[in-house]
N, C-alpha and C positions, 0 to 999 in steps of 0.2 A: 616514048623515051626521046627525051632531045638530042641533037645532032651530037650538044656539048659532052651529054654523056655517055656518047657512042664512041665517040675518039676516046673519052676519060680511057675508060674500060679497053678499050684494045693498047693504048699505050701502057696499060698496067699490067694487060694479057703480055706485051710485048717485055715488059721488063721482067717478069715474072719468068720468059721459058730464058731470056740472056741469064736471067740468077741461076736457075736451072742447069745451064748448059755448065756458068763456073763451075757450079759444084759438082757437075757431074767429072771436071777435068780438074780439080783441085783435090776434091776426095771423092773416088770412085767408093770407098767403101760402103758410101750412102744408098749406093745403089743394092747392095747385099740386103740393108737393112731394109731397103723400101721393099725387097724382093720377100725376103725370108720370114717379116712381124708385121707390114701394114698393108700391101696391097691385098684386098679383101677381106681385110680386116674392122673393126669398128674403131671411132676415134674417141674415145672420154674423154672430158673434163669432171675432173672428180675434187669434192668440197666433201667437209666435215669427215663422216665415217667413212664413207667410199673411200678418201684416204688412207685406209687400214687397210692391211695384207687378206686380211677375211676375206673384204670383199671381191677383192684382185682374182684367191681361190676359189671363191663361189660361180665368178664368170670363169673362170677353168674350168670346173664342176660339171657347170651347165651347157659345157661344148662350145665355148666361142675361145676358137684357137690362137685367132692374132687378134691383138689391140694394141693402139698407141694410148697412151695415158698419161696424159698431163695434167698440171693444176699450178696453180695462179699463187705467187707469194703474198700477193695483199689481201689475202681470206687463211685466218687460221683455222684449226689448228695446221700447222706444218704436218707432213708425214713423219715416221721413226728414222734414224738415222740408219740407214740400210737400205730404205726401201724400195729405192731404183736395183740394187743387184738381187732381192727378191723378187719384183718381178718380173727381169731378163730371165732369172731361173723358171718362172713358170711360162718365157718363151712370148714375153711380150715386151715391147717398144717402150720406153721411156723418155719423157719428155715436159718442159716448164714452159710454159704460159708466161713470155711475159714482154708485159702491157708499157710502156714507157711513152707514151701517145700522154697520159695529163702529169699535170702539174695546179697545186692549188695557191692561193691566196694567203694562206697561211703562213705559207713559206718565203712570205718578204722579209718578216722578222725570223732572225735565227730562236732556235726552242732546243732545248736539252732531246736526244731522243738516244734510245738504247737499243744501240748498234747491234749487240747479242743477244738482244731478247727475243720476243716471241714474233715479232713483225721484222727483223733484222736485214732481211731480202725482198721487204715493201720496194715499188715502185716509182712509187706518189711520196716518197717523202724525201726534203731536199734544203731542210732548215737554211734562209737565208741565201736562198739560191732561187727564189722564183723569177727575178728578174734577167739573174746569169742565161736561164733556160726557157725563157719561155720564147715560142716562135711570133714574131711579131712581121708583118709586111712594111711599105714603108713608112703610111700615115702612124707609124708606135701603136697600133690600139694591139691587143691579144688574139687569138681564135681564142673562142671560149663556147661549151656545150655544157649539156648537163649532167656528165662529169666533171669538168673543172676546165682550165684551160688545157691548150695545146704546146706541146714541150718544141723546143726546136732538134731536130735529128743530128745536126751536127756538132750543137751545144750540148745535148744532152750524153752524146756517143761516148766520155771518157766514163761516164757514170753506170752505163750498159756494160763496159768490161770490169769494171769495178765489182759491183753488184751481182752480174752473171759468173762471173770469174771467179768471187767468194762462192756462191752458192753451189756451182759445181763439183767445188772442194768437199762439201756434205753429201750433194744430190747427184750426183755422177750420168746427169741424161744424159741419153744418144743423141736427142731432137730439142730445139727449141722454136717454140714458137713466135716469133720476137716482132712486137709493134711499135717502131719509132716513127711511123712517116704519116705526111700530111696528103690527103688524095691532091689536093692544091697545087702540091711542090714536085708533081710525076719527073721532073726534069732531074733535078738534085734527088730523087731516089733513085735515080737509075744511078745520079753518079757515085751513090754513096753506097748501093750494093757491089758496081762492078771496080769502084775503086779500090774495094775493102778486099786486102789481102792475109789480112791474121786472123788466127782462131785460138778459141781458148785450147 
């Protein structure tokens, strides 16, 4: 491993326990929950059926007492509207996946898209905004990987409470899982977790 990714990694370790420390002095309740549903617990990511309550019960059933359980709005189906206070009731952690790191090509031109439909809390979509958000350094060119490009964290920030802010209205997690930042920009993540003083 190179020196470069030896520093990367400890400045992201280092920003990582100052996030930490806010939240533990901003909202201590986090700490209950970390106490009481995840530590030693397993973590899911759950697609398609695993989404259903069934299967929420059937890992009850089979003895695994705490789990955190999250899942990603840009893979449908969504879960049932309830499903987070379903499974607090069966004594585990609830929590959204979400991904706000790309941004595609598509989204130079504006496109009709339905805001209440089935994809309504998508990530990746920003008709007419790819230029608004995309992170660019100073020669203009994109980050771009083989998901799509790379969004900018500071550009993209009012769309994150937009987005997260509706969706809590339905999906009422405890935890989110939230990816806005570029490993490149470790400077401007720090400043943009320990600047960051509101919550949904």
């Amino acid at each position: 491993m190179s020196n470069r990714s030896i520093q990367t990694m400890k400045k992201t370790l280092f920003v990582f326990v100052l996030f930490l420390l806010s939240v533990n002095v901003a909202y201590p309740k986090i700490w209950v929950l970390l106490d009481t549903k995840m530590i030693g617990g397993v973590q899911l990511y759950v697609w398609d059926k695993a989404r259903e309550l069934d299967f929420a019960k059937e890992l009850k059933s089979s003895g695994i007492e705490k789990a955190l359980v999250l899942w990603d709005a840009n893979h449908t189906p969504y879960p049932e509207i309830g499903y987070d206070n379903k499974l607090k009731e069966l004594g585990y952690a609830t929590g959204g996946y979400e991904l706000f790191t790309d941004i595609h090509l598509r989204d130079t031109v504006f496109r009709e898209f339905d805001s209440n439909g089935p994809l309504r809390f998508a990530h990746t979509v920003y008709p007419g905004k790819f230029n608004q958000y995309a992170a660019r350094p100073k020669d203009g060119r994109t980050y771009f990987n083989q998901f799509g490009h790379t969004s900018c964290p500071l550009a993209i920030r009012p769309e994150i409470y937009r987005k997260v802010g509706n969706k809590l209205k339905e999906y009422p997690h405890e935890t989110l899982f939230l990816t806005s930042l570029l490993p490149k920009t470790i400077k401007s993540r720090s400043q943009f977790f320990l600047q960051e003083k509101r919550s949904w």
